[in-house]
TORLUM-248563 format. One line per field, with one value per residue: residue number from 1; residue in one letter; x, y, z of N, C-alpha, C, CB in turn. Coordinates in steps of 0.001 Angstrom, whole numbers. Glycine has a CB too. Layout:
REM residues N
resi = [NUM	...]
resn = [A	...]
n_X = [X	...]
n_Y = [Y	...]
n_Z = [Z	...]
ca_X = [X	...]
ca_Y = [Y	...]
ca_Z = [Z	...]
c_X = [X	...]
c_Y = [Y	...]
c_Z = [Z	...]
cb_X = [X	...]
cb_Y = [Y	...]
cb_Z = [Z	...]
This chain:
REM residues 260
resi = [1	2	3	4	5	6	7	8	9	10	11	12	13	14	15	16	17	18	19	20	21	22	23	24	25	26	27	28	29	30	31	32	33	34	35	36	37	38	39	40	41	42	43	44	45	46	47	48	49	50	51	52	53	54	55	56	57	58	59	60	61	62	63	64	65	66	67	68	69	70	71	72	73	74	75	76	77	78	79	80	81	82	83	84	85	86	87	88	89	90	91	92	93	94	95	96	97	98	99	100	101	102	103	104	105	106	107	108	109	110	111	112	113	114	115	116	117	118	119	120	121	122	123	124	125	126	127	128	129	130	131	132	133	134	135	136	137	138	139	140	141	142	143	144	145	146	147	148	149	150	151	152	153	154	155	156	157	158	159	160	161	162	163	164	165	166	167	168	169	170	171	172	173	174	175	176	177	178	179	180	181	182	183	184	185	186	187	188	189	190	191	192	193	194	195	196	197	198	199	200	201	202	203	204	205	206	207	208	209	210	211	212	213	214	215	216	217	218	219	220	221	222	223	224	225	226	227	228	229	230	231	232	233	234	235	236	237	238	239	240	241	242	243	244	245	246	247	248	249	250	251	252	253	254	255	256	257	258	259	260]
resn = [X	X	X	X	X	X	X	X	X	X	X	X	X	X	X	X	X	X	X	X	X	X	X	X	X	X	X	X	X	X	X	X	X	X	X	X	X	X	X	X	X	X	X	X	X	X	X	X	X	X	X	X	X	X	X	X	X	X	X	X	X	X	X	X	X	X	X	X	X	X	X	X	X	X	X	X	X	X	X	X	X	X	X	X	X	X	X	X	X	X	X	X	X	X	X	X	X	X	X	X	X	X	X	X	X	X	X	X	X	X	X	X	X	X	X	X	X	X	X	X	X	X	X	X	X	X	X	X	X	X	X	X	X	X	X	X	X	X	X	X	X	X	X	X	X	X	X	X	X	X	X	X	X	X	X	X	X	X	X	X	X	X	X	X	X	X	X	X	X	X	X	X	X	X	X	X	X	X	X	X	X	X	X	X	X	X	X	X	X	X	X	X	X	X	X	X	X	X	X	X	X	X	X	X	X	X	X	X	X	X	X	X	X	X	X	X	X	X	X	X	X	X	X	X	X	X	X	X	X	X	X	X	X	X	X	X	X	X	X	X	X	X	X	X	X	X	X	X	X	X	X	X	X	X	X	X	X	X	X	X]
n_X = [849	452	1615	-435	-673	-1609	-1637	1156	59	868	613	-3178	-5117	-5803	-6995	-9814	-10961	-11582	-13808	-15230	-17618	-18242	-16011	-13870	-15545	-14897	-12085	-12351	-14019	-12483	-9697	-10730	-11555	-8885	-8022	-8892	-11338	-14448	-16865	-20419	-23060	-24614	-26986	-28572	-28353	-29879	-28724	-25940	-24046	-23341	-21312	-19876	-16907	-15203	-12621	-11213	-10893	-12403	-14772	-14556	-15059	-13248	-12245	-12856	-10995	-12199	-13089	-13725	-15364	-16316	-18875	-19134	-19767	-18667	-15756	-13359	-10792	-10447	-11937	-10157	-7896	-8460	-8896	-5938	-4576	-5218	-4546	-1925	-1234	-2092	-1661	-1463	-4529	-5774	-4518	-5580	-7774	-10528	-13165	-14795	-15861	-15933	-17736	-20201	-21897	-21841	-23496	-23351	-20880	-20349	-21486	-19959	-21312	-21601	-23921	-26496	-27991	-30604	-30365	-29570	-27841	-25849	-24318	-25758	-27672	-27091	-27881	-30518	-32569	-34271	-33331	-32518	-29769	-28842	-29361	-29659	-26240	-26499	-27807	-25824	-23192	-24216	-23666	-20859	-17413	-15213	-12388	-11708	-12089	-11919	-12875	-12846	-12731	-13057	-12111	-13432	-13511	-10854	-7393	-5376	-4566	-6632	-7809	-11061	-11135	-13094	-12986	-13036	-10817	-8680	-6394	-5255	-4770	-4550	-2480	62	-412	-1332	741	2466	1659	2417	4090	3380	996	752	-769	-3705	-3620	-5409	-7218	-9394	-11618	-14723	-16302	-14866	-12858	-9503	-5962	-2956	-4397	-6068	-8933	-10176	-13201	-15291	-17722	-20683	-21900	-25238	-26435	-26691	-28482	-29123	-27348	-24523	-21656	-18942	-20058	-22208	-21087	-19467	-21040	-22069	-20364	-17831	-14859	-12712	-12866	-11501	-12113	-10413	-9561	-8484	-7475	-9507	-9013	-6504	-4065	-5098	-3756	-1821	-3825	-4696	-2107	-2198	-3976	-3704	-1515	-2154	-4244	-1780	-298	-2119	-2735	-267	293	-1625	-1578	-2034]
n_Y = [-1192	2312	4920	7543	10842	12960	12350	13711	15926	17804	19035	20172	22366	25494	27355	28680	26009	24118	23561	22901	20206	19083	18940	17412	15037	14509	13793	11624	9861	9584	8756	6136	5175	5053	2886	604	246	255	2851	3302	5319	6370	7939	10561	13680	17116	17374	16257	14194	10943	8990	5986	3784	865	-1663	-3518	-6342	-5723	-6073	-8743	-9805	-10164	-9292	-6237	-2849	-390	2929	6469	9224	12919	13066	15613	18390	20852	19521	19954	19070	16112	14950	15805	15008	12187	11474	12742	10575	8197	9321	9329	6767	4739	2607	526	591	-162	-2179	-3693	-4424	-2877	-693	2548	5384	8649	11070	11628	13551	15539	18321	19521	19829	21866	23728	24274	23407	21364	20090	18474	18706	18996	20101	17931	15970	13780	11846	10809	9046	6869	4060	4369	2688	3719	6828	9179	9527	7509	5222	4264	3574	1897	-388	-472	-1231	-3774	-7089	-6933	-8827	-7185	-5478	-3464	-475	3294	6032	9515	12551	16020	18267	21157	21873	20655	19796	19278	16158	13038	9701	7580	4529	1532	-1921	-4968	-6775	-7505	-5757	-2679	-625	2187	3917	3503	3906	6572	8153	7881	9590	11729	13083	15248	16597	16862	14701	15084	16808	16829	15196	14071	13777	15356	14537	11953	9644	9877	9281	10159	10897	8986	7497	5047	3152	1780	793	786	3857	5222	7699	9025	10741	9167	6567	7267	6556	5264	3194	2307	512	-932	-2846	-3934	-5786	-5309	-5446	-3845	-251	3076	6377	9152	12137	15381	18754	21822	23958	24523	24784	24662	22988	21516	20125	18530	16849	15533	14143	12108	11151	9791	7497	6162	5400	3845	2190	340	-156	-2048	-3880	-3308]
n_Z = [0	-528	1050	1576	439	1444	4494	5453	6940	9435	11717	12830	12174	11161	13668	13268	11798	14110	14634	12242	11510	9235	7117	8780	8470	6185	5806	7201	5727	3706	4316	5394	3219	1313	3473	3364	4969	6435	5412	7621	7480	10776	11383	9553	10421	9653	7263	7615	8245	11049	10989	10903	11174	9856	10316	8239	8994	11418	10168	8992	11751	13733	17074	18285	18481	20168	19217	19861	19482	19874	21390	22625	21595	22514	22511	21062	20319	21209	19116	16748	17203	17112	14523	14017	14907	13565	10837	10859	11575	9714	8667	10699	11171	8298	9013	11440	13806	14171	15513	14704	15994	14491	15449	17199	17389	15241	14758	17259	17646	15550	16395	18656	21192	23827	24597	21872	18657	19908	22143	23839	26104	24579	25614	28522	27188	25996	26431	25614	23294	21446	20858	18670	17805	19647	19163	16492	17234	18751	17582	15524	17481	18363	19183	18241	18911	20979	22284	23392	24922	23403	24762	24012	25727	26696	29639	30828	33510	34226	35579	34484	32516	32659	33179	33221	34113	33356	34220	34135	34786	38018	37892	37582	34257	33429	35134	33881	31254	31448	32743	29947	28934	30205	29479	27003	28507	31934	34433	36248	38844	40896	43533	44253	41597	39603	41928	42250	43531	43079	41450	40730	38335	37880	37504	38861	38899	40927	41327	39488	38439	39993	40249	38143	35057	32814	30356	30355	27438	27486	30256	28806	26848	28718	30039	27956	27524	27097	27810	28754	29670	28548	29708	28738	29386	28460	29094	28207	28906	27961	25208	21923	19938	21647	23397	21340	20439	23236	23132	20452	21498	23930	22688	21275	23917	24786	22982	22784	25250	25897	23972	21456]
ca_X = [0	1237	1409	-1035	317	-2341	-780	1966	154	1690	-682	-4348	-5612	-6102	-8248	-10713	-11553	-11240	-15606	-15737	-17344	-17877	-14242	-13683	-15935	-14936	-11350	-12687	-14117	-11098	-8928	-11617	-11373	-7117	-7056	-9845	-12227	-15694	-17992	-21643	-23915	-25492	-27693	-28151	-29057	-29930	-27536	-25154	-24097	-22993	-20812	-18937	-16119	-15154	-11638	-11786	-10464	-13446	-16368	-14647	-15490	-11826	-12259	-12204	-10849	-13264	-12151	-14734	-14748	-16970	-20128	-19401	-19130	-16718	-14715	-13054	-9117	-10895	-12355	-9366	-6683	-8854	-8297	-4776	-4301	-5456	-4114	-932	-820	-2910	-1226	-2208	-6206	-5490	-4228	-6136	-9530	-10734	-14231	-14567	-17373	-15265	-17785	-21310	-22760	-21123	-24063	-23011	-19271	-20237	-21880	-19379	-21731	-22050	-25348	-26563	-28649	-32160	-29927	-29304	-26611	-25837	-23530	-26446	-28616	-26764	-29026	-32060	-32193	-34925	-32823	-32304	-28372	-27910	-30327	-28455	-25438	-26613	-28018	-24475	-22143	-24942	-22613	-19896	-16562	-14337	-10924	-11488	-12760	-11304	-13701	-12342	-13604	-12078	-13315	-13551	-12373	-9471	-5817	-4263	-5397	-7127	-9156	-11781	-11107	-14120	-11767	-13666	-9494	-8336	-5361	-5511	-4107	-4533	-1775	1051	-1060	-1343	2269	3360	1500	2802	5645	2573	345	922	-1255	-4740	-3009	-6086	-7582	-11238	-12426	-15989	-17088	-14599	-11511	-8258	-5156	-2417	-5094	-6625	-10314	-10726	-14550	-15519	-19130	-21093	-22699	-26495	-26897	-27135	-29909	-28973	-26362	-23076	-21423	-18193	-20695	-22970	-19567	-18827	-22198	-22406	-19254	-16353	-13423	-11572	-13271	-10734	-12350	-9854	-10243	-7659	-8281	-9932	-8733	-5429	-4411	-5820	-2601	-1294	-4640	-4921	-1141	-2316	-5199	-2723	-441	-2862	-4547	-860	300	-3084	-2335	980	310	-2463	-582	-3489]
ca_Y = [0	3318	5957	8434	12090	13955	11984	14512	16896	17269	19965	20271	22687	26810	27306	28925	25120	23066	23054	22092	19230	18317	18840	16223	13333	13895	13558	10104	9166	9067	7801	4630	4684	4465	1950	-962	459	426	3987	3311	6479	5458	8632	11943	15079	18113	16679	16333	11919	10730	8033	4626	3309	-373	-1846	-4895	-7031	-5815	-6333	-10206	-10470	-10573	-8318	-4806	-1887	816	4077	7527	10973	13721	13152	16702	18759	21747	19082	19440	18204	14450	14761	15720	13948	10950	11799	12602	8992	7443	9341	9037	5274	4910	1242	228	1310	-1223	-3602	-3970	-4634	-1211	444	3924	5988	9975	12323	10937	14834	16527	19330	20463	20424	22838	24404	24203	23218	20258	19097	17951	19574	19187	20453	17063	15572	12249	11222	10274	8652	5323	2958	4450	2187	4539	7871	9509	8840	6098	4111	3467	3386	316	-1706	-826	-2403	-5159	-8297	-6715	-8652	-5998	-5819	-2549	619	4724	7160	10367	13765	17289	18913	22607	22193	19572	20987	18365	15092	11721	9359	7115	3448	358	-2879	-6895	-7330	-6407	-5047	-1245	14	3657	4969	3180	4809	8064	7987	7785	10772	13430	14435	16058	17300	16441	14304	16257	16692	16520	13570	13834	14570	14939	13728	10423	9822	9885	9192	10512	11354	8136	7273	3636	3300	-186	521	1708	5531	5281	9015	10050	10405	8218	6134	7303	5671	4071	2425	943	-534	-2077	-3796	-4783	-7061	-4662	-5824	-2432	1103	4175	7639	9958	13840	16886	19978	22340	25362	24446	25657	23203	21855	20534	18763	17402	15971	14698	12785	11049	10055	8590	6542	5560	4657	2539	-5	-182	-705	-3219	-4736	-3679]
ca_Z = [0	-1037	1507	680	600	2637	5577	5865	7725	11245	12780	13297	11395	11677	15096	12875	11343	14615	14623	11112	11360	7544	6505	9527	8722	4983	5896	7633	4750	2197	5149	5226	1561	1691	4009	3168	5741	5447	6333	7633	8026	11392	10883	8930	11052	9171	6348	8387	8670	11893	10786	11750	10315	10619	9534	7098	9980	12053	9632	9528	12680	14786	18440	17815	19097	19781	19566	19995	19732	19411	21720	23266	20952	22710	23021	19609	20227	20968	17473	15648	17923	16632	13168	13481	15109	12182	9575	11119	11679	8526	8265	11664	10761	7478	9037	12508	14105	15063	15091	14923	15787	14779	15585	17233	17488	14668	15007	18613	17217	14685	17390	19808	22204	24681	23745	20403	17768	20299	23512	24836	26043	24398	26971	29417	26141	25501	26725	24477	21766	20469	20691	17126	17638	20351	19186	15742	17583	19382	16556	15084	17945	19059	18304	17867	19788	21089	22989	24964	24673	24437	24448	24201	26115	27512	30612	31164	35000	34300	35785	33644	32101	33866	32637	34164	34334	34116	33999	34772	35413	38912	38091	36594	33015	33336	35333	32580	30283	31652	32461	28801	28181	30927	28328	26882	29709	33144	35051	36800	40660	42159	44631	43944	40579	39176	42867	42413	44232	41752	42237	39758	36912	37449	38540	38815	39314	41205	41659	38465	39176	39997	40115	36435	35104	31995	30526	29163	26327	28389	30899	28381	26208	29720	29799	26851	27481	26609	29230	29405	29101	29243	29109	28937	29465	28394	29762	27216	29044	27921	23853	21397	19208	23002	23794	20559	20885	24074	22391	19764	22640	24695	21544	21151	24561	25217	21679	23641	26938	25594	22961	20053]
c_X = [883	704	573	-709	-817	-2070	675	1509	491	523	-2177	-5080	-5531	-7170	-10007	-11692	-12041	-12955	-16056	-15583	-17736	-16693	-13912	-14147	-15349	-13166	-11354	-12871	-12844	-9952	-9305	-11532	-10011	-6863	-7896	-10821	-13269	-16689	-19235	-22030	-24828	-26961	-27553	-29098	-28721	-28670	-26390	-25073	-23146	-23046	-19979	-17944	-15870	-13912	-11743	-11495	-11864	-14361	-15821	-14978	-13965	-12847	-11151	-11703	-11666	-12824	-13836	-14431	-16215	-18449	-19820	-18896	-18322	-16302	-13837	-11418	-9684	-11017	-11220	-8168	-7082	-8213	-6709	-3600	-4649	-4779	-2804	-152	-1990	-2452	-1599	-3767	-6125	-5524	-5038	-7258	-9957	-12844	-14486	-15684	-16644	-15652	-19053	-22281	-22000	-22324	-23683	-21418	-19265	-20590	-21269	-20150	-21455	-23386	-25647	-27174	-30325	-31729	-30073	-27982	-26409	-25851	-24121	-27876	-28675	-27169	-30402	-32091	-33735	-34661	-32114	-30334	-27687	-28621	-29114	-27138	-25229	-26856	-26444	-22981	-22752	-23914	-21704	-18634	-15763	-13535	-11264	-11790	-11811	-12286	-13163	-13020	-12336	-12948	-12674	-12687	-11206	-8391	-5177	-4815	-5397	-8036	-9903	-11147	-12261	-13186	-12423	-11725	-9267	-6959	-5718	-4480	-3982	-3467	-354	1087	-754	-185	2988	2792	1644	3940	4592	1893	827	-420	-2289	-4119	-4457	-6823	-8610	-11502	-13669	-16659	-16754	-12901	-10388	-6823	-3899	-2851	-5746	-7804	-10714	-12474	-14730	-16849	-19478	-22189	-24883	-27225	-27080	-28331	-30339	-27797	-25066	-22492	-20252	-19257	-21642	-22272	-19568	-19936	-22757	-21120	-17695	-15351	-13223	-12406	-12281	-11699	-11221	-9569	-8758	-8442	-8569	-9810	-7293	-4979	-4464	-4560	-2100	-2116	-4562	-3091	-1769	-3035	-4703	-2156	-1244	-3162	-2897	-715	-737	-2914	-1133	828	-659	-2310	-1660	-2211]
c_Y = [1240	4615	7115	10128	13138	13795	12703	15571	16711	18347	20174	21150	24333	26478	27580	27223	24173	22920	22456	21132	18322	18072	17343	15008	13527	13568	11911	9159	8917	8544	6421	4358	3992	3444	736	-701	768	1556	3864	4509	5522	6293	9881	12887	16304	18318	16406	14896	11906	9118	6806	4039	1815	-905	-3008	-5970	-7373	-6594	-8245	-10878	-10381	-9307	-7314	-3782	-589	1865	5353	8522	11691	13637	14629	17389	20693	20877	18680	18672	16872	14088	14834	15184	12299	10701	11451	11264	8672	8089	8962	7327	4381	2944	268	-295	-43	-2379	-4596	-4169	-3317	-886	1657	4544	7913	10374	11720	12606	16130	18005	19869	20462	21462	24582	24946	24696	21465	19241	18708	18957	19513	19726	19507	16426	13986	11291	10375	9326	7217	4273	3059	3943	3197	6548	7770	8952	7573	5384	3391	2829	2191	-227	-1669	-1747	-3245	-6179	-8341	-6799	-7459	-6204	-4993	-1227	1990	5563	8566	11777	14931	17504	20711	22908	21530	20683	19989	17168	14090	11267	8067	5361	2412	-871	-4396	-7051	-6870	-5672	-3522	-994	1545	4471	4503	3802	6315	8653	8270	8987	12442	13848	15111	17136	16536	15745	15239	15874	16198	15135	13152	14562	14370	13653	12009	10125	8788	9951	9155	10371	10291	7628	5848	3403	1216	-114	1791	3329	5031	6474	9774	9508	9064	7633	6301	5997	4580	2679	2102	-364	-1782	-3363	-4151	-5686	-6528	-4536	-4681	-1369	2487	5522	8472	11355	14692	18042	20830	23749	25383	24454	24266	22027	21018	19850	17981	16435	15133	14008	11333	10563	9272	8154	5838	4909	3500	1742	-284	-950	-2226	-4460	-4884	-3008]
c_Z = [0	297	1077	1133	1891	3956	5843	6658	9134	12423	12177	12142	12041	12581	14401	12275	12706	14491	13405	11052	9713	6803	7938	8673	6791	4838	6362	6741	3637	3226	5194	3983	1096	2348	4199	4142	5213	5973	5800	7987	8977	11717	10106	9947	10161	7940	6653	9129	10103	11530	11238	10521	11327	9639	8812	7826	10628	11416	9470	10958	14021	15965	17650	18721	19314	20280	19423	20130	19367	20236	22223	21958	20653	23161	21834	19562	20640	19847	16666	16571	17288	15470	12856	14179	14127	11132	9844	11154	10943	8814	9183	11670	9407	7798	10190	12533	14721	14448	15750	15153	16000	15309	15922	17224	16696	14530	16029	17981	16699	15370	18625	21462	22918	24265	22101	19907	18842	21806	24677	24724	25691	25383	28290	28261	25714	25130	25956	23361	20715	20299	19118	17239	18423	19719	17832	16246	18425	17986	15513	15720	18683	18457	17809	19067	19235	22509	24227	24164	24564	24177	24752	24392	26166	28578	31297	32423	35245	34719	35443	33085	32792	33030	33543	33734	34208	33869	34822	35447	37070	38829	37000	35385	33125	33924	34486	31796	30558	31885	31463	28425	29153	30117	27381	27266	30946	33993	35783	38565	41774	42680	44484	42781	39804	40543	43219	42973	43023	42144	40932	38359	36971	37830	37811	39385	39072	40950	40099	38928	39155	39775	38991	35769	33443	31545	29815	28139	26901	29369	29947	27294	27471	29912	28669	26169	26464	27577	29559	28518	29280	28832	29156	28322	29003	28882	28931	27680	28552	25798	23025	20425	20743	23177	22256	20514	21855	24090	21775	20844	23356	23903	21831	22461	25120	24126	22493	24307	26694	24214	21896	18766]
cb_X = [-960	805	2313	-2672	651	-3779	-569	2557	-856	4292	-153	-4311	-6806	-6488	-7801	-10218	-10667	-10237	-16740	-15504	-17833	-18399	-12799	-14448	-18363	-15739	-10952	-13808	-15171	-10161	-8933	-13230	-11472	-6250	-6329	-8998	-11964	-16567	-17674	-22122	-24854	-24724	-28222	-28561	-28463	-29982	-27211	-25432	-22744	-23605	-20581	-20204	-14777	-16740	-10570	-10971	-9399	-13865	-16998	-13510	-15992	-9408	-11620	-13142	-9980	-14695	-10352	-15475	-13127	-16906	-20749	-18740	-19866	-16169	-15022	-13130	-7580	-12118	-13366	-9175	-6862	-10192	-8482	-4277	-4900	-6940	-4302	-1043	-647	-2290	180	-2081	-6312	-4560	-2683	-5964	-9992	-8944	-15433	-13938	-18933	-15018	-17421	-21385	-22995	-20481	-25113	-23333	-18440	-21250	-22606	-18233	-23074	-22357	-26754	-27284	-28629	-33323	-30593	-30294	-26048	-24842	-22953	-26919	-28343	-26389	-29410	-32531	-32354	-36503	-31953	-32769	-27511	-27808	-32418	-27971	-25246	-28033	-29812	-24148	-20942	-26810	-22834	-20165	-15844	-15268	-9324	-9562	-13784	-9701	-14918	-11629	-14557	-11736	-13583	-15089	-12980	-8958	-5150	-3045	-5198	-7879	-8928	-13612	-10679	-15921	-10066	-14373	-8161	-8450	-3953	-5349	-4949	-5649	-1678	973	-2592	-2107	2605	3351	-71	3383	7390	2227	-1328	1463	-466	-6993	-2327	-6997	-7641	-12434	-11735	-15694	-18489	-14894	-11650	-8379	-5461	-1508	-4272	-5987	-11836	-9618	-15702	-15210	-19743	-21948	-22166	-26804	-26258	-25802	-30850	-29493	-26666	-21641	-20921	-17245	-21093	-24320	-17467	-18485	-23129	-23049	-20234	-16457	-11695	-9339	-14638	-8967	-13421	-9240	-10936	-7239	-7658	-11193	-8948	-5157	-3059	-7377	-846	-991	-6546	-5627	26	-2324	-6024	-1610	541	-3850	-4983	92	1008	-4754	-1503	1589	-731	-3744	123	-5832]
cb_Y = [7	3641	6195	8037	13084	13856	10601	14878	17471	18177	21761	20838	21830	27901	29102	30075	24528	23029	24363	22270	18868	19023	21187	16313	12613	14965	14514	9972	9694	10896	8209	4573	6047	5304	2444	-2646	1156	-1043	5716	2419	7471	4850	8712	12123	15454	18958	17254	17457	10356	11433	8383	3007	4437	-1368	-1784	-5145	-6272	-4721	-5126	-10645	-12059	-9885	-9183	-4065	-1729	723	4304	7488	11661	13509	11975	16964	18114	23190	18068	20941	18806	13977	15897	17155	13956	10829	13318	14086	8149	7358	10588	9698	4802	6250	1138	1217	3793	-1164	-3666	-3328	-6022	730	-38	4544	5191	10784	13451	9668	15217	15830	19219	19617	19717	22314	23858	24974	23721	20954	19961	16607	18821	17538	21579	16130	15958	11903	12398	11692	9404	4825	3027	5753	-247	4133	8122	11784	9840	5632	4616	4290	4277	-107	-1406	353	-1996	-5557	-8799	-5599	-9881	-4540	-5264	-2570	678	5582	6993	10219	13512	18915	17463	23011	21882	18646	21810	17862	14693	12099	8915	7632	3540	89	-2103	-8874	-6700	-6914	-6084	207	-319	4115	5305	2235	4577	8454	6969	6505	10513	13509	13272	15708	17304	17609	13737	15867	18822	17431	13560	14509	14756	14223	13853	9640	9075	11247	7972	10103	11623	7508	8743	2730	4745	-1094	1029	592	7700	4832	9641	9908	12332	8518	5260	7572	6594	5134	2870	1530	665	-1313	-3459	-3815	-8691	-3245	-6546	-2476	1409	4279	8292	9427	14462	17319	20714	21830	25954	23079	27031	23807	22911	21049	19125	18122	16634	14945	13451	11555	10838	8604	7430	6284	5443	2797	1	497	756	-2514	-6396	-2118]
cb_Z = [1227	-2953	1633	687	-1435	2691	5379	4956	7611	11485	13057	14743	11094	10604	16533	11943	10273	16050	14781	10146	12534	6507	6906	10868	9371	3738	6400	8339	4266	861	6425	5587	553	2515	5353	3566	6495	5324	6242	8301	6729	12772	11591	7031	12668	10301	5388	9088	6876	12903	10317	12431	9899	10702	10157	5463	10836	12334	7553	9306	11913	13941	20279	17087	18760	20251	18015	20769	18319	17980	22730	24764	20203	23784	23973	18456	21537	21460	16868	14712	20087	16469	12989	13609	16127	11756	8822	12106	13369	6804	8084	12254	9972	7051	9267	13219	15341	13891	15078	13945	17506	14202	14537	18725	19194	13108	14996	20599	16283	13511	17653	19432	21933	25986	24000	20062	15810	20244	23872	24895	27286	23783	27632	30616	25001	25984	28259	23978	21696	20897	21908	16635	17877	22065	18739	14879	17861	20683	15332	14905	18741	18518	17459	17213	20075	21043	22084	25959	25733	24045	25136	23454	27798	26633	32298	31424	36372	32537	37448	34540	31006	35571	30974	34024	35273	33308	34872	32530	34446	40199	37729	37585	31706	33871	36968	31899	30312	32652	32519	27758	27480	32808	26743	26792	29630	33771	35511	36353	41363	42182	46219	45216	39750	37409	42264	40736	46210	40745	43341	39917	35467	37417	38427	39843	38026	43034	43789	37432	37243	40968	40711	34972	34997	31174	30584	30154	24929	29718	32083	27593	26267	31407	30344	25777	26504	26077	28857	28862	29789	28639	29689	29061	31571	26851	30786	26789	30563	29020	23222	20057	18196	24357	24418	18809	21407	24842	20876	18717	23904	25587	19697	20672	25477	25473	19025	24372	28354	25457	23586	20245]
């Protein structure tokens, strides 16, 4: 396979693009095109497809990798840190089991809001198999084995990056992980975050949350028999070429650490 030349870019894009999310998913698409991948529209909002990609590995069936970006959408360095993991290790994406879901609310990206195009937040929606975007999004990974999960966020109050942990193993992955990526950002210092006790960026969660009012996308992966969930957050007060580095690196040091 021939390297394809648009894979030379090394940075992100002018700040003015980081919300465009049509130049995104159509960068997705000719990346899935380059590298034997196959892109499902799992709906169209206001013309606007909220797409899945699946590597030619996957759609045989092997355990995939599931990778995510974009349910918030000010949380744009997840979305294009995604991206510039894949274009970057384009051969990887070819050659592996991976499914992708870029951008699940490319209307609030464009929007650079949080919520979607009806001012809800996906993030608590998961479990609705009759919600306009989870719902597809289930009948797309029903039956689908998979290795382990990353779902990728930012958070407004982060003072460095952490991500959450669900893990059937008892031993933890996340602070290896998070580790390989303080030559980026530094680890979030604090002890309790988002109401959960953390411990160098890392919030291992034993007991699943009862208090929301619906079900995020990590916790319904985990119940629906996905071993390892990582969320992991950058801080979005922090300037956007650094979080999106610190997106790619984490993608990278979790195939590492997990040997995908």
């Amino acid at each position: 396979m021939t390297k394809p030349g648009h894979r030379r870019r090394v940075k992100l894009l002018p700040n003015h693009r980081a919300h465009d999310a049509q130049h995104l998913i159509r960068r997705w698409r000719v990346l899935a095109r380059e590298t034997g991948c196959r892109t499902r529209v799992l709906c169209g909002l206001d013309d606007v497809a909220v797409i899945a990609i699946e590597s030619a590995a996957a759609q045989k069936g092997a355990p995939a990798v599931y990778l995510s970006s974009g349910v918030h959408g000010d949380e744009a360095a997840a979305a294009w840190g995604l991206l510039l993991w894949g274009e970057k290790h384009w051969r990887k994406l070819a050659q592996g089991s991976f499914l992708i879901a870029p951008c699940l609310n490319p209307i609030g990206l464009m929007l650079n809001t949080r919520a979607d195009h009806r001012g809800i937040d996906i993030n608590r929606r998961f479990h609705d198999a009759e919600d306009v975007i989870c719902g597809p999004w289930q009948r797309w990974i029903t039956g689908k084995a998979m290795r382990f999960g990353l779902c990728l966020h930012e958070d407004y109050d982060a003072q460095g990056i952490y991500l959450y942990e669900l893990n059937h193993a008892r031993e933890t992955a996340g602070h290896e992980i998070i580790g390989r990526c303080a030559s980026v950002i530094a680890p979030d210092p604090r002890t309790a975050i988002d109401g959960q006790r953390a411990r160098g960026g890392v919030i291992r969660r034993r007991t699943l949350p009862t208090h929301l009012p619906g079900m995020p996308e990590a916790i319904e992966l985990h119940q629906r028999d996905c071993p390892l969930t990582l969320t992991f957050e950058t801080p979005s007060e922090f300037d956007l070429d650094t979080r999106v580095r610190a997106q790619v690196k984490f993608i990278e040091s979790a195939m590492e650490v997990l040997g995908a």
